[in-house]
C-alpha positions as CSV (number, residue, x, y, z in Angstrom):
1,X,-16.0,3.1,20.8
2,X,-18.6,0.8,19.7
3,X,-16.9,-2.0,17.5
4,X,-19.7,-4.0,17.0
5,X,-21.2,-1.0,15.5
6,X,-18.9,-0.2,13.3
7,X,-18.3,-3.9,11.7
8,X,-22.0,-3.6,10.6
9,X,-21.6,-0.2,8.8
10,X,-17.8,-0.5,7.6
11,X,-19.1,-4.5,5.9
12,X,-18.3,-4.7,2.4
13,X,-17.5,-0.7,2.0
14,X,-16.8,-1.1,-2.1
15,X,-15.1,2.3,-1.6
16,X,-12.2,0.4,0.4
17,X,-11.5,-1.4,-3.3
18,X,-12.1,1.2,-5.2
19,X,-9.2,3.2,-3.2
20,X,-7.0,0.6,-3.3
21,X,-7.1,-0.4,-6.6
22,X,-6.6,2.7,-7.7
23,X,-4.0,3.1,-4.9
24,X,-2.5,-0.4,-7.0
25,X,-2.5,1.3,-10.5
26,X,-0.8,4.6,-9.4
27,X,2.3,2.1,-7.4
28,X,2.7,0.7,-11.1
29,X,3.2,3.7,-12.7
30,X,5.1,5.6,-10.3
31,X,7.7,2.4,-10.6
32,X,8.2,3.2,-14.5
33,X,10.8,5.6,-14.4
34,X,10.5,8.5,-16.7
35,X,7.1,8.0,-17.4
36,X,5.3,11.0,-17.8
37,X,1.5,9.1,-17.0
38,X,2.9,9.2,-13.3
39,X,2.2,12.8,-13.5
40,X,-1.4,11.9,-13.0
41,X,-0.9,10.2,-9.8
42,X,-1.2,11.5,-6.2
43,X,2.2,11.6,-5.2
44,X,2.7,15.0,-7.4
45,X,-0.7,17.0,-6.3
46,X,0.3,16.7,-2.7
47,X,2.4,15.2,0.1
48,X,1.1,12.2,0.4
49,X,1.0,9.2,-2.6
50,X,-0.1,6.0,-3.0
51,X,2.0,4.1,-0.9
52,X,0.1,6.1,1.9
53,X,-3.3,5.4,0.5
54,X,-2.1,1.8,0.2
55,X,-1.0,1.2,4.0
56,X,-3.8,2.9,5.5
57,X,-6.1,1.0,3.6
58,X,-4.4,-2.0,4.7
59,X,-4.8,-1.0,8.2
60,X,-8.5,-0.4,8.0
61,X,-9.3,-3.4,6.3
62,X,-7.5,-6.0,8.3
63,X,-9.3,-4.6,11.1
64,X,-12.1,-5.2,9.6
65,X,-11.9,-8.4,8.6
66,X,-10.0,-10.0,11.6
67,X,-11.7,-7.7,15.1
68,X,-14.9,-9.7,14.6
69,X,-13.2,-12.7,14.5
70,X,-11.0,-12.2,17.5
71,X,-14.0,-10.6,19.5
72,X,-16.5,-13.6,18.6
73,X,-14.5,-16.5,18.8
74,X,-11.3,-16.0,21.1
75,X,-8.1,-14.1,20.9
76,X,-6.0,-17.1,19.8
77,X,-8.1,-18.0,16.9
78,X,-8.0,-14.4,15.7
79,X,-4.2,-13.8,15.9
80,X,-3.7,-17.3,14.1
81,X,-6.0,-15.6,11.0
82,X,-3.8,-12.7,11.1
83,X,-0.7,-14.4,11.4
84,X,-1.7,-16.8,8.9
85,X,-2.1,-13.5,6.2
86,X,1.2,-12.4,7.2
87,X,2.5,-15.8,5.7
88,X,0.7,-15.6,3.0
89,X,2.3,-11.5,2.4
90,X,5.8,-13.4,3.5
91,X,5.8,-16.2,0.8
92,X,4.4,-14.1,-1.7
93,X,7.1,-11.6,-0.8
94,X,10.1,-14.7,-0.8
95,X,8.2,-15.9,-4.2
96,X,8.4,-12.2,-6.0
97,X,12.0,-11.9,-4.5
98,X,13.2,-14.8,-6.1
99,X,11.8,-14.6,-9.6
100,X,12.3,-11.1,-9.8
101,X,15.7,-10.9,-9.5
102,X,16.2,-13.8,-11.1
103,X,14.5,-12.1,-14.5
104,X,16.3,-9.0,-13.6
105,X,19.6,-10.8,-13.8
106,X,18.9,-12.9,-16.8
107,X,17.7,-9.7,-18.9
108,X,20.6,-7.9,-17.9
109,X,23.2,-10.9,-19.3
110,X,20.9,-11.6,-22.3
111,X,21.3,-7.7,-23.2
112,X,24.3,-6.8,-21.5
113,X,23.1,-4.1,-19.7
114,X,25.0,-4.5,-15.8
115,X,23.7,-1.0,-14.7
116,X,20.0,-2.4,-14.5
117,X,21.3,-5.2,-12.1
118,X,22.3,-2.1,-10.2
119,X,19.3,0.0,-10.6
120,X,16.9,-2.0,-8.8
121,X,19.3,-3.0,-5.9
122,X,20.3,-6.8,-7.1
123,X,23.8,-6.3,-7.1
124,X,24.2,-8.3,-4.1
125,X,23.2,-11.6,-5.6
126,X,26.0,-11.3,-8.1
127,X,28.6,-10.8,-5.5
128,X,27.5,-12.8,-2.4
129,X,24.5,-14.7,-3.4
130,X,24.1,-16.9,-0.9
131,X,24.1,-13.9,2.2
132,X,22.2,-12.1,-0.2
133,X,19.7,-14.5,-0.6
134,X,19.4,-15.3,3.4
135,X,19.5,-11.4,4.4
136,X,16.6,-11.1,2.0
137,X,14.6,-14.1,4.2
138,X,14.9,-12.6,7.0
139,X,13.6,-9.2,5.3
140,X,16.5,-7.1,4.6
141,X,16.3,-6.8,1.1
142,X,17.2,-3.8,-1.1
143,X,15.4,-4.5,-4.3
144,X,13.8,-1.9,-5.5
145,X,9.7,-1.9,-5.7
146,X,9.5,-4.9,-3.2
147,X,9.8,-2.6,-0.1
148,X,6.3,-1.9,0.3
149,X,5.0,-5.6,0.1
150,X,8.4,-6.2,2.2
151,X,7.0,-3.5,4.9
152,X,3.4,-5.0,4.8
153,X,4.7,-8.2,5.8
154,X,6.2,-6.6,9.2
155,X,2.9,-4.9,9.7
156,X,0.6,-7.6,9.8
157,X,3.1,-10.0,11.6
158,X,2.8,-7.5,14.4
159,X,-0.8,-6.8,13.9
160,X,-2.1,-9.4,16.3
161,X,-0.6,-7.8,19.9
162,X,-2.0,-4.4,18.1
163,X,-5.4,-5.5,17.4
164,X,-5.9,-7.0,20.8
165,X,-5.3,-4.1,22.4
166,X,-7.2,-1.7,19.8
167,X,-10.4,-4.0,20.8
168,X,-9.9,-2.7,24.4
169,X,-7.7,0.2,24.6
170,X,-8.3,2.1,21.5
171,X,-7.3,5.0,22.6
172,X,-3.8,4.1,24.4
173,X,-3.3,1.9,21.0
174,X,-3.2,5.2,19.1
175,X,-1.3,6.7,21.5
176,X,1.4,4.1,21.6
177,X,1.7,4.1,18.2
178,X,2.4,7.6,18.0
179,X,4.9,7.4,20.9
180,X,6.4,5.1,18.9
181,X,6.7,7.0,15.5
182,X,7.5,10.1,17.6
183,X,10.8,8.4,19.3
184,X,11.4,6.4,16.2
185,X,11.9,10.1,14.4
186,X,13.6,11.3,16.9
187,X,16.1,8.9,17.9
188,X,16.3,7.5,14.5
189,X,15.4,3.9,15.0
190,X,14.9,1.7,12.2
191,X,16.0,-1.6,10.6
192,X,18.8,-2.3,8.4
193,X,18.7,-4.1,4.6
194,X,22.2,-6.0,3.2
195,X,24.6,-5.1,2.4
196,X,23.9,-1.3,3.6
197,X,21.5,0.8,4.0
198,X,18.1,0.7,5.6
199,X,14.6,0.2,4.9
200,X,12.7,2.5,2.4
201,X,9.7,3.0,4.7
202,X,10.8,2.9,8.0
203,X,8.3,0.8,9.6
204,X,8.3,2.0,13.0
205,X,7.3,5.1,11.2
206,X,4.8,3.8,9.0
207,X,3.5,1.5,11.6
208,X,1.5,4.6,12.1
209,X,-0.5,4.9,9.3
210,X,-1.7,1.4,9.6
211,X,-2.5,1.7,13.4
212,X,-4.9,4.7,12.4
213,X,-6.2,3.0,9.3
214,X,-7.3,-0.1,11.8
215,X,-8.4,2.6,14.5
216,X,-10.5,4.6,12.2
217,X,-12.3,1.6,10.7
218,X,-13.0,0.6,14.3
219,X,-15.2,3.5,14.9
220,X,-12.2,5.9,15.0
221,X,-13.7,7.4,11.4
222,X,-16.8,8.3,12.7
223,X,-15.2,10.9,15.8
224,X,-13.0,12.0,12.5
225,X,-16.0,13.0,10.7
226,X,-18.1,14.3,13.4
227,X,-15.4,17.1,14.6
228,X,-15.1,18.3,10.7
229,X,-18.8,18.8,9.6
230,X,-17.9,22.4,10.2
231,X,-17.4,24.8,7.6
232,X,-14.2,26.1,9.0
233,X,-12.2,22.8,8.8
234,X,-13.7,22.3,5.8
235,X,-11.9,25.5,4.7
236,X,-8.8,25.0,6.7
237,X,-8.6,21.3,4.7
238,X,-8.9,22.8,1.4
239,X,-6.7,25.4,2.3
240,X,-3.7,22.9,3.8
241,X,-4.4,20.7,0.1
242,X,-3.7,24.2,-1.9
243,X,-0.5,24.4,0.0
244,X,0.3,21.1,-0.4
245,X,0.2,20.8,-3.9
246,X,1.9,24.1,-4.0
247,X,4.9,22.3,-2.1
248,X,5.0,19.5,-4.5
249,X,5.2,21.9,-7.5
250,X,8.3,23.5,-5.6
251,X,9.5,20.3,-4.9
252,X,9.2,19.1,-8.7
253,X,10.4,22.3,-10.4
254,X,13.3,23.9,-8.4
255,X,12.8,27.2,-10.2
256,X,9.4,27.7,-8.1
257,X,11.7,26.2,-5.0
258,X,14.0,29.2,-4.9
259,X,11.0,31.4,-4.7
260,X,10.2,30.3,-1.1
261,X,11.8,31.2,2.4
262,X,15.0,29.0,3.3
263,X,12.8,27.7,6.2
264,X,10.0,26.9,4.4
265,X,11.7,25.2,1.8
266,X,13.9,22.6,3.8
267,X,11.0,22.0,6.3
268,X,9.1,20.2,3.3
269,X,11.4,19.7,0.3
270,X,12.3,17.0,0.0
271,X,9.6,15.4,0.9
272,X,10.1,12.7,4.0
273,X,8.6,9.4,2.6
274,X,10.8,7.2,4.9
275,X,10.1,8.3,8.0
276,X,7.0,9.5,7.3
277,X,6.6,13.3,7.5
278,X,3.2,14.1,9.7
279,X,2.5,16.7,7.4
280,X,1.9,13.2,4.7
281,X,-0.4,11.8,7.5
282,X,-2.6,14.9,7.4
283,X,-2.2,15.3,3.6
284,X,-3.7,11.9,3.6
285,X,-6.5,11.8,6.2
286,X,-8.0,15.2,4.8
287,X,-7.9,13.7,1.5
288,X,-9.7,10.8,3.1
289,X,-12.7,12.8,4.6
290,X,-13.4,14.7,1.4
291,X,-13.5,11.6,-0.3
292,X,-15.5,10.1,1.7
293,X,-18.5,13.3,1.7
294,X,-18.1,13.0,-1.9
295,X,-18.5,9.8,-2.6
296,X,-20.9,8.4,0.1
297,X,-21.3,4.6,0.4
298,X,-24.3,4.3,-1.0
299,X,-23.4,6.0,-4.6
300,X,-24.9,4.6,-7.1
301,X,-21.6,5.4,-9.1
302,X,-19.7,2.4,-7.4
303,X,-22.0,0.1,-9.5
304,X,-20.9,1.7,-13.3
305,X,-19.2,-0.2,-15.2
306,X,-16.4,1.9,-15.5
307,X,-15.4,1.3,-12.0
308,X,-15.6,-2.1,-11.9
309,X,-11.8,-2.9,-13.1
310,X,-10.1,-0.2,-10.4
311,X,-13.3,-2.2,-7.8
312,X,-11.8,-5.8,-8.9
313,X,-8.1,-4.7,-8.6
314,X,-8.6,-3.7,-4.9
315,X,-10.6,-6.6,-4.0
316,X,-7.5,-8.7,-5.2
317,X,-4.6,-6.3,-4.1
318,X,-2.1,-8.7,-3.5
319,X,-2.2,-10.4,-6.8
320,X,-2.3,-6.9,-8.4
321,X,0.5,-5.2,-6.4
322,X,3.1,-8.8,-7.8
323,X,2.0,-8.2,-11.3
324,X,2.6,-4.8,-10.9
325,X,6.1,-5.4,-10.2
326,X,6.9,-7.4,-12.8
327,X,4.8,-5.3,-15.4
328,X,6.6,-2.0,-13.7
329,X,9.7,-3.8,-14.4
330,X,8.8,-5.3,-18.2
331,X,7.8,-1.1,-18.8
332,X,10.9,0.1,-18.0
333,X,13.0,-2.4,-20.3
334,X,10.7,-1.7,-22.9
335,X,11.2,2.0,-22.7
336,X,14.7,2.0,-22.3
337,X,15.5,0.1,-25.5
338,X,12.9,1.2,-28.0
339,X,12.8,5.4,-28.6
340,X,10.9,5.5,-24.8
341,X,8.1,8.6,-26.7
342,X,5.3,9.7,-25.0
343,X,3.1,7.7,-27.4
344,X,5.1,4.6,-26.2
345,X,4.9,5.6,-22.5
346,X,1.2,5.6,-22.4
347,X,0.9,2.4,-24.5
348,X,3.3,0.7,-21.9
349,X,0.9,2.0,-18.7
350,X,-2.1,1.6,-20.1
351,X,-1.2,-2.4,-21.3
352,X,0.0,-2.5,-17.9
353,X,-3.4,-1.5,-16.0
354,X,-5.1,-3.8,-18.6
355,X,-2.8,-7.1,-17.8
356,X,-3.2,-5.8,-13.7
357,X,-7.3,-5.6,-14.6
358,X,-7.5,-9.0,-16.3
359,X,-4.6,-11.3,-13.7
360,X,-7.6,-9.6,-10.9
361,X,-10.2,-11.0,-13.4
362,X,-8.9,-14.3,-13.3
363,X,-7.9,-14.8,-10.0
364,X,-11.7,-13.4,-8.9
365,X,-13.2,-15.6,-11.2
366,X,-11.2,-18.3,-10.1
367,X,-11.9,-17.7,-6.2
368,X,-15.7,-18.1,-7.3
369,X,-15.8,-21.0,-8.6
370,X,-14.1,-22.6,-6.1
371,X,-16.3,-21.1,-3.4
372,X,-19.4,-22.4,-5.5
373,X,-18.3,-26.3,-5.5
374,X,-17.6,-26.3,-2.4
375,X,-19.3,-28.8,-0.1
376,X,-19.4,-29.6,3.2
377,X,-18.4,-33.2,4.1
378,X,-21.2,-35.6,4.5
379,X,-23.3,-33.7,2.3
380,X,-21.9,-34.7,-1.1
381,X,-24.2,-37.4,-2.4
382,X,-20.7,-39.6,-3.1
383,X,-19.6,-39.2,0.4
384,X,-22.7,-40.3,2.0
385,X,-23.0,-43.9,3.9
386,X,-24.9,-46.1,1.2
């Protein structure tokens, strides 16, 4: 696998943010309970959903970003830039933790509505704050619409040991990684949250789908691509996304779910997001190659307007995916004390995309202008020896 190669055709792929900002609106909506704009997102036209898109597209970019570094200028320097992200996913994660269940709990006093302290897993805070608050530092938190960034975090703080090996092992990388998801299934290994319970995506499952987003943007893509220019698996692909949407229809209407063979139906319904059902990992990397044919690199597309606010909200993910939450959050209380119509629903997603497109706005513009005045030291004529 040629790295170097693929750093030079993978650089500044505007498809990556267009995916993931996308990837960043759907999260929002599908976090609004009983709003019927989810129905638009992936999650119900197949097995996998956004949360997949969203880790895989992780995976291939943090690869991207941090294998030329590690190749060019050492291994220690790289796994300090990638360790150094991870803090940065950590304290944003401790930061969202702490305001959002503060908001949660002083809406739900303010109101007196109790069941919503319980609906998005705050409970604990009430009853044993301080453990609560120490379980959740250490990444065992049950709040609800935090797992993801909560999951992220463990990814990338293991990411350095992977990436050093992907640079020279690519191969036995990928294979590891499935070993691991493999016995992780199959012995049931996974990591606890507080009081109960365990984690929502099981990262020794999903752990996965970031390996193979890193080793496809390696040059991993490329083998993917050559092995399908066939007719035949493009056929086979668009017949296995027929019959994955036909599974989510079953899985969404049970009247169509009697309709199928007792083996059929509990092999796929429900659908395993925790442990992460192969069957998603396929859904997903089929979806990925016909996206890709269709919309090449170079389409001229990526450049309309129209684009640009889904373009801007993946290039600033982490900022979009923390307003989300909140905004996911502020949608549901507003539904759930006004008449909660479908006239209201789409008012409440679509302000929420707009807030998501203009906080990415801001926090692009503001990232420019700080990269524009700044200036080496020794350069500035006020720094200069007289």
């Amino acid at each position: 696998m040629n790295s170097n190669a693929a750093f030079v055709r993978h650089a500044r792929d505007v498809r990556l943010y267009l995916f993931l900002g996308l990837a960043n609106w759907f999260i929002f909506l599908d976090h609004i309970p009983n709003n019927m704009v989810s129905w638009l997102t992936l999650r119900n036209f197949g097995f996998s959903g956004a949360s997949d898109v969203f880790v895989f597209i992780t995976g291939y970019a943090v690869a991207l970003a941090y294998a030329p570094i590690m190749r060019e200028r050492g291994t220690i320097v790289g796994a300090t830039r990638v360790l150094r992200r991870a803090w940065h996913l950590y304290a944003a994660f401790i930061v969202l933790f702490a305001v959002y269940a503060v908001a949660i709990g002083d809406i739900a006093t303010r109101y007196a509505a109790p069941d919503i302290i319980y609906e998005f897993n705050i409970a604990g805070l009430l009853e044993e704050p301080v453990r609560t608050v120490a379980h959740g530092l250490l990444l065992q938190s049950r709040a609800a619409n935090l797992d993801l960034l909560q999951l992220c975090v463990a990814l990338m703080a293991c990411f350095p040991v992977v990436l050093w090996l992907m640079l020279r092992v690519p191969g036995f990388t990928l294979a590891a990684s499935f070993a691991l998801y493999v016995a992780a299934r199959q012995f049931e290994w996974t990591l606890s949250t507080f009081p109960d319970g365990s984690w929502y995506f099981n990262p020794f499952c999903w752990q996965l789908l970031f390996v193979l987003g890193a080793w496809c943007a390696l040059g991993g893509a490329s083998r993917f691509r050559a092995r399908f220019r066939s007719p035949v698996w493009s056929y086979l692909g668009i017949a296995y996304l027929v019959f994955a949407f036909t599974m989510a229809m079953a899985g969404r209407f049970p009247a169509l779910g009697d309709m199928l063979p007792t083996w059929l139906h509990d092999a796929f319904i429900p659908n395993d997001r925790t442990n992460l059902g192969f069957y998603r990992i396929l859904h997903l990397m089929i979806l990925a190659l016909f996206a890709t044919r269709l919309i090449p690199k170079n389409w001229r597309g990526l450049n309309w307007p129209v684009l640009r606010p889904l373009i801007v909200c993946g290039e600033q993910s982490l900022s979009v995916f923390c307003a989300g939450v909140f905004l996911s959050f502020a949608g549901h209380f507003v539904l759930v004390t006004s008449s909660g119509s479908l006239l209201e629903q789409i008012l409440v997603s679509l302000s929420g995309i707009a807030i998501m497109t203009l906080a990415a706005s801001y926090v692009s513009w503001s990232k420019r202008q700080d990269r524009q005045f700044q200036t080496p030291i020794g350069r500035s004529p006020s720094l200069r020896a007289g």
